[in-house]
C-alpha positions in Angstrom: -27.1 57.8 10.2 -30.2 55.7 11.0 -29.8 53.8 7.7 -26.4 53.4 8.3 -27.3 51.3 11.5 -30.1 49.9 9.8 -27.4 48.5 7.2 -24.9 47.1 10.0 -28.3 45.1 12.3 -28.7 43.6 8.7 -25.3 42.5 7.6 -25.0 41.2 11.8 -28.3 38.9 11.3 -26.7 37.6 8.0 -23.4 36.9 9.5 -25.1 35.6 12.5 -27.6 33.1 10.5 -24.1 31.8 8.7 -21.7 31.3 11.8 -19.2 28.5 10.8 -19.3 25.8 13.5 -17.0 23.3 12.0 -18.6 20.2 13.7 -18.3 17.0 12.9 -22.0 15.1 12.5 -23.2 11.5 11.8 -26.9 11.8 9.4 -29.6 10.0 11.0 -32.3 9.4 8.5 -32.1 6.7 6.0 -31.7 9.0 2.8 -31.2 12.7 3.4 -31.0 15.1 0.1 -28.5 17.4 -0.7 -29.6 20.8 -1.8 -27.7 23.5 -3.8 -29.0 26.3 -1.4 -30.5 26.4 2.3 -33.9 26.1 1.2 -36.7 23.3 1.3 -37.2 24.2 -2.5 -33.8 24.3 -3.5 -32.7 21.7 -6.2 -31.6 18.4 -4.7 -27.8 17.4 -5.9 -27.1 14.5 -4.3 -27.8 12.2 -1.3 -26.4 10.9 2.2 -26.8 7.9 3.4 -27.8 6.6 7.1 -24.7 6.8 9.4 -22.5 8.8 6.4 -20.2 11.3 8.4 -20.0 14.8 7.7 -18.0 17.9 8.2 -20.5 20.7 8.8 -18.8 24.6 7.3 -21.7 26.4 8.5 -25.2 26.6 9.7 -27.6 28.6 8.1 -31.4 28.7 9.2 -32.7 24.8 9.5 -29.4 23.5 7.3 -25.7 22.6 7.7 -23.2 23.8 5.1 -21.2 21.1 3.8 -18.7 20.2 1.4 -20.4 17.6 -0.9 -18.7 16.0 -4.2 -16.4 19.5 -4.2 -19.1 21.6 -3.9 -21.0 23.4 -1.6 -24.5 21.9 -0.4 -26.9 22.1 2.6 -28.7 19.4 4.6 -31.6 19.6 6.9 -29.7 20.0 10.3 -32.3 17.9 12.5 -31.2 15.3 10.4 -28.0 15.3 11.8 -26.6 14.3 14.7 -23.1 16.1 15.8 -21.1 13.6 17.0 -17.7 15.9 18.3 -16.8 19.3 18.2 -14.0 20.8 16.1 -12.5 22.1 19.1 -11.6 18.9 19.8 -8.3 18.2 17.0 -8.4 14.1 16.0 -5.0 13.4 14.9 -4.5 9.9 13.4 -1.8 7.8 11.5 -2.4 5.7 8.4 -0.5 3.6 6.5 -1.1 3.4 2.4 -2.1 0.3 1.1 -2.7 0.6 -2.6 0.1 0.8 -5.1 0.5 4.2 -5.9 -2.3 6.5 -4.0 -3.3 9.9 -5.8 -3.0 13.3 -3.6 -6.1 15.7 -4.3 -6.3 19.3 -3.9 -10.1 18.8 -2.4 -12.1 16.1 -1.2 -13.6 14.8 -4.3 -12.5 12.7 -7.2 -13.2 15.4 -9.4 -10.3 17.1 -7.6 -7.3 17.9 -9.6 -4.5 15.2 -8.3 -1.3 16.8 -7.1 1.0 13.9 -6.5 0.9 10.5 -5.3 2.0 8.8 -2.5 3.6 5.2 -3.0 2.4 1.6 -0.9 3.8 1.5 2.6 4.2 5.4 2.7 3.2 6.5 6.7 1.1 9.4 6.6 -0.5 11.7 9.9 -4.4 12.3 8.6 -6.4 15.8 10.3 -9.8 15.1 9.9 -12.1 13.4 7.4 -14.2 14.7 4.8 -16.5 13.1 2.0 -14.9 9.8 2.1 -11.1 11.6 2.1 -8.7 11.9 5.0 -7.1 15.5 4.9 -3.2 15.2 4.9 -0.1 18.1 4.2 1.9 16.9 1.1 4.7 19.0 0.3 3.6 21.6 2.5 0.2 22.0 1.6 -3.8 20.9 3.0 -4.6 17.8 0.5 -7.0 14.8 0.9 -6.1 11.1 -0.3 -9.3 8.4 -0.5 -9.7 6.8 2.9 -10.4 3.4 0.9 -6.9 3.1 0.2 -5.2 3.7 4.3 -5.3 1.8 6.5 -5.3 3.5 10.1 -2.7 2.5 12.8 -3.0 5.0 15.3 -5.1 8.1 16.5 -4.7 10.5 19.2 -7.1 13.3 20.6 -6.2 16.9 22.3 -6.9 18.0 24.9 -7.9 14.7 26.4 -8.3 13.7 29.8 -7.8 10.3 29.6 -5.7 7.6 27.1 -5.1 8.5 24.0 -4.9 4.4 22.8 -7.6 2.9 20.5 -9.9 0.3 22.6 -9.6 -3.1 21.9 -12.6 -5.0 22.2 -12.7 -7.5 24.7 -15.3 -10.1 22.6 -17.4 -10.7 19.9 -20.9 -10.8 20.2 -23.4 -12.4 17.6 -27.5 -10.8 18.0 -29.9 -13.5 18.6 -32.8 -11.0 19.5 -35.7 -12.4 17.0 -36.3 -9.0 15.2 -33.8 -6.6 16.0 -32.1 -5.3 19.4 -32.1 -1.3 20.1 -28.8 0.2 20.7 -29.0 2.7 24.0 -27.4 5.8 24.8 -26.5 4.7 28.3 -26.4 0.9 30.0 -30.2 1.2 30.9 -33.4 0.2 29.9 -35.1 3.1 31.5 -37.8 4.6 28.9 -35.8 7.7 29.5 -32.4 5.9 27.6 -31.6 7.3 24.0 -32.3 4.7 21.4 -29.5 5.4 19.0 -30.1 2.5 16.5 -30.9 -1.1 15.8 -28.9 -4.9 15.4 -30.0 -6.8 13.2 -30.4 -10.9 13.9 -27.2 -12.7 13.7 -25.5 -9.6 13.2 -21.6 -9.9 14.6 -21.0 -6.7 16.8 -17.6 -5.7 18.7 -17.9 -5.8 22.2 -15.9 -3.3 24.1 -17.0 -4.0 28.2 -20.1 -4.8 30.4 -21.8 -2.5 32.2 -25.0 -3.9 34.6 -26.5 -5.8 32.4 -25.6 -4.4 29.3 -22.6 -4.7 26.6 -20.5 -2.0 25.7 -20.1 -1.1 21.4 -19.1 0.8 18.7 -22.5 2.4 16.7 -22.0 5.4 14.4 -19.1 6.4 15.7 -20.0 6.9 19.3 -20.5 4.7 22.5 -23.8 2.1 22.9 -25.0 -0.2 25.0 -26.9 -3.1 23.9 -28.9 -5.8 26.3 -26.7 -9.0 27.5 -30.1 -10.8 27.6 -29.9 -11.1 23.3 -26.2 -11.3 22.8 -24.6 -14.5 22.7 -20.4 -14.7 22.7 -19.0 -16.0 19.8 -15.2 -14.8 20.9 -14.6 -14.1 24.3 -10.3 -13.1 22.9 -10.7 -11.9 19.3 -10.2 -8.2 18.6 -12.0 -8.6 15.0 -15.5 -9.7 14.4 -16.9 -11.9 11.2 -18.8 -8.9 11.1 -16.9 -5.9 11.2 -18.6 -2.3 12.4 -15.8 -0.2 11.2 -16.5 -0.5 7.4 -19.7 -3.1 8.2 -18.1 -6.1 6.6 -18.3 -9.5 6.0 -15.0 -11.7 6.4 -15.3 -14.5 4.1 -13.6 -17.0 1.5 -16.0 -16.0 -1.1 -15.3 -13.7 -3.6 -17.0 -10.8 -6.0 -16.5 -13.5 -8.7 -17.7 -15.9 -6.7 -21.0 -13.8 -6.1 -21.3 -13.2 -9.5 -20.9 -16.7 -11.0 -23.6 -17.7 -8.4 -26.0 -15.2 -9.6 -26.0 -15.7 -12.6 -27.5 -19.0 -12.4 -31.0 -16.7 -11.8 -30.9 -15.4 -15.3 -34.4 -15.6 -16.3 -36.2 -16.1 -13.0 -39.7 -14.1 -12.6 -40.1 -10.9 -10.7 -42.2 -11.8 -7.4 -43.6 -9.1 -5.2 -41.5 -10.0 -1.7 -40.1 -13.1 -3.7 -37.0 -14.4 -1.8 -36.6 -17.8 -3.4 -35.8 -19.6 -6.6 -39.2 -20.4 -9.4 -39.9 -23.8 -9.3 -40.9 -25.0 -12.7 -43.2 -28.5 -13.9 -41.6 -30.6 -16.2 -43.3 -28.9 -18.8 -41.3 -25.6 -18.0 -44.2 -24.1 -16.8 -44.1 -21.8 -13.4 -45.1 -23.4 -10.4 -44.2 -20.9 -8.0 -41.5 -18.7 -6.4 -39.7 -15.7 -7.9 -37.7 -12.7 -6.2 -37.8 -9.0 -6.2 -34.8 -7.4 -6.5 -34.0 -7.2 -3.0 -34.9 -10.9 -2.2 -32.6 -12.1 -5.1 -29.4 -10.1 -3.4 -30.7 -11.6 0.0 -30.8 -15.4 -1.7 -27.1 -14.8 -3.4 -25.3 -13.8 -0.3 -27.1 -16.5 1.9 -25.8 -18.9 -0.2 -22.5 -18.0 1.7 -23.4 -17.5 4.8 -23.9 -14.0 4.8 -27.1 -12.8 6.3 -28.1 -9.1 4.8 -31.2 -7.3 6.0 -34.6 -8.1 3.7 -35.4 -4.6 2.0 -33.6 -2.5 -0.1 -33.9 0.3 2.7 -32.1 -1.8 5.1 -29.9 -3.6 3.1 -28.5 0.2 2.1 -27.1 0.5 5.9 -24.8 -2.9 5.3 -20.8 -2.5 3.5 -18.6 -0.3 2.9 -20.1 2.8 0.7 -18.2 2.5 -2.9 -18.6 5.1 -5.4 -19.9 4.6 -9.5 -16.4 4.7 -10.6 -14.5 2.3 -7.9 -17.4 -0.7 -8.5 -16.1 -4.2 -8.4 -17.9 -7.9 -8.8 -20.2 -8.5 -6.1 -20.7 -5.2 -5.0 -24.3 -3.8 -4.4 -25.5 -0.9 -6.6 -28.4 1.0 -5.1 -30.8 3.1 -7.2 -33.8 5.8 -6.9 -36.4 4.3 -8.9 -39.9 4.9 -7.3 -40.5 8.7 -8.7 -43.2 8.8 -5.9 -40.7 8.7 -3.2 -37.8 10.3 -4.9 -35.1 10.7 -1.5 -35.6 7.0 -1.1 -33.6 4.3 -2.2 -36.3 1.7 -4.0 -34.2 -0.8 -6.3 -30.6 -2.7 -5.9 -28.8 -5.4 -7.4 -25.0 -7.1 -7.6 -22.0 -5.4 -9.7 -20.8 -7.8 -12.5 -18.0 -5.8 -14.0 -18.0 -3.9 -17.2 -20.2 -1.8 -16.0 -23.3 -4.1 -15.6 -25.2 -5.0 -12.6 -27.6 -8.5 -12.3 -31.1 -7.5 -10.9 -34.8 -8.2 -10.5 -36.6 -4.8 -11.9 -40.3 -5.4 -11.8 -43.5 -6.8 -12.4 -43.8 -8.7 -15.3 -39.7 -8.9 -15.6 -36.9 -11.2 -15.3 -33.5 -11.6 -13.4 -31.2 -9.8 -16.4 -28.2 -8.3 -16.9 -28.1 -4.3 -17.6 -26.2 -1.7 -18.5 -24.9 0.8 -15.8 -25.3 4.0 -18.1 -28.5 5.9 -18.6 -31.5 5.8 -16.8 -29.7 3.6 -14.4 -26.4 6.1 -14.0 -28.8 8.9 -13.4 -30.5 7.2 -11.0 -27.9 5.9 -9.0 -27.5 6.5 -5.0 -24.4 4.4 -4.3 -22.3 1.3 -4.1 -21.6 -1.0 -1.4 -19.2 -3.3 -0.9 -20.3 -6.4 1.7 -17.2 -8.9 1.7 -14.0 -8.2 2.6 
């Protein structure tokens, strides 16, 4: 009898140490590993990104359960911030916008595809997972790529209030000198939540005022950032040159565009913190100047008016997250390079089709062209794609 009990106080503690919570959470740390079991030693399998969403299953001990890549995988739950509960059901309707959109069994592109749903089509998306909205098609759970929808509509229950989207009211542009903090509440009380950070002449939504503060959009919750360092660029336009939802740049350049531009670097030295072009006698010999790889992708997009943060780190937190397989021209390609620092993204550079990426290595290198396969393919975090 006693080892009877004995058995049931341990299968409770299990069950209780596993309790699915189903919340839906926003990471907070620039890089945040992925392990295959809930344990600090536990091989790392991928990585998540500053702001990434995610769907926690369960919690067990110090991690979250998620679905990661169509597996299972646990991140460090203080890492984490939950954003809503599942209680609360987010229904939203989206509107296809590629030419023929594949249906997945599971979140993942390693998913077996079910169907396929045609441009135009209307669909009423559940929830989000892993870069998939989760749909019914033909009667069953199935998850399409959210690249491909766009959204038209979204509704909450219960709610108390509207159910509408909020439209912003402005457009803001940053003119703080290093970076302005982003508050939980309209205060500047040393007691207000700092949520994250603007970046100079960063375009921002703004959705009201409140005492002295603006009212946005940050990580898919409410901020308030200081009036003092905003200036109005558009006190009518619901869309800023800089968009938040998908973090953006609207411009009339294109990937090719970025590309073609780059390539004119081919050859340039590697410069520890380098962020312009060599300059060179009439001899051909080196003057000064140079980049790093960080400083070249900084100098490319300037060129067209697009102002990206100055380290790889930062510049990581800018576009719209693109996976190895959906790369186009002009997209930035992040890598883990410095084995000394393993969980943190240490080298980018710019997509040029055909699987090859332009980039500033190292010490003692050049701006060249590589391949996108080996070392570089094993070592690769992410894509991201900055112009619309």
């Amino acid at each position: 009898m006693k080892k009877r009990i004995v058995f049931i106080v341990m299968l409770l503690s299990i069950v209780s140490s596993q309790i699915a919570i189903a919340d839906s959470g926003v990471v907070n740390t620039s890089s945040l590993r992925v392990r295959q079991q809930p344990s600090l030693s536990s091989n790392i399998t991928g990585y998540l990104l500053k702001n990434a969403k995610v769907n926690t299953l369960a919690k067990s001990g110090a991690f979250y359960k998620i679905n990661f890549n169509g597996k299972t995988g646990y991140i460090g739950s203080s890492y984490v911030t939950i954003a809503k509960s599942a209680s609360v059901s987010v229904v939203k309707s989206g509107e296809i916008t590629a030419t023929t959109l594949n249906v997945r069994s599971g979140a993942g592109a390693t998913y077996p595809v079910t169907g396929s749903i045609v441009l135009g089509s209307k669909v009423t998306i559940s929830g989000t997972l892993n870069g998939f909205y989760k749909i019914i098609y033909k009667g069953k759970t199935s998850y399409i790529s959210t690249l491909y929808v766009k959204l038209t509509s979204s509704t909450s229950t219960p709610a108390s209030t509207s159910t509408s989207t909020p439209t912003p009211t402005g457009v803001g542009n940053i003119i703080a000198a290093d970076f302005l903090n982003i508050r939980k509440t309209a205060s500047l009380d040393t007691n207000s939540t700092i949520i994250g950070s603007l970046k100079p002449n960063q375009k921002v939504d703004i959705y009201g005022i409140e005492n002295n503060f603006y009212k946005i959009k940050y990580a898919g919750q409410w901020g308030y950032i200081y009036k003092t360092y905003v200036s109005i660029v558009n006190s009518t336009s619901s869309s800023a040159h800089y968009m938040p939802n998908g973090q953006q740049y609207t411009t009339t350049a294109t990937g090719n565009n970025v590309v073609s531009y780059a390539n004119t670097f081919l050859g340039m030295p590697y410069v520890w913190g380098g962020t312009n072009p060599a300059k060179l006698g009439t001899t051909g010999k080196y003057i000064s100047g140079g980049f790093d790889c960080s400083g070249l992708v900084l100098y490319v997009y300037k060129h067209y008016g697009i102002t990206l943060p100055r380290t790889s780190m930062d510049q990581i937190n800018v576009g719209l997250p693109i996976s190895i397989n959906n790369l186009k021209n002009g997209d930035l390609v992040f890598f883990t390079t410095n084995t000394s620092s393993p969980s943190e993204v240490s080298h980018i550079g710019i997509y040029i089709g055909n699987n090859k990426f332009i980039h500033c290595p190292k010490p003692g290198d050049v701006v060249k062209i590589s391949e996108l396969t080996g070392y570089y393919k094993e070592n690769f975090v992410i894509g991201k794609r900055v112009i619309k």
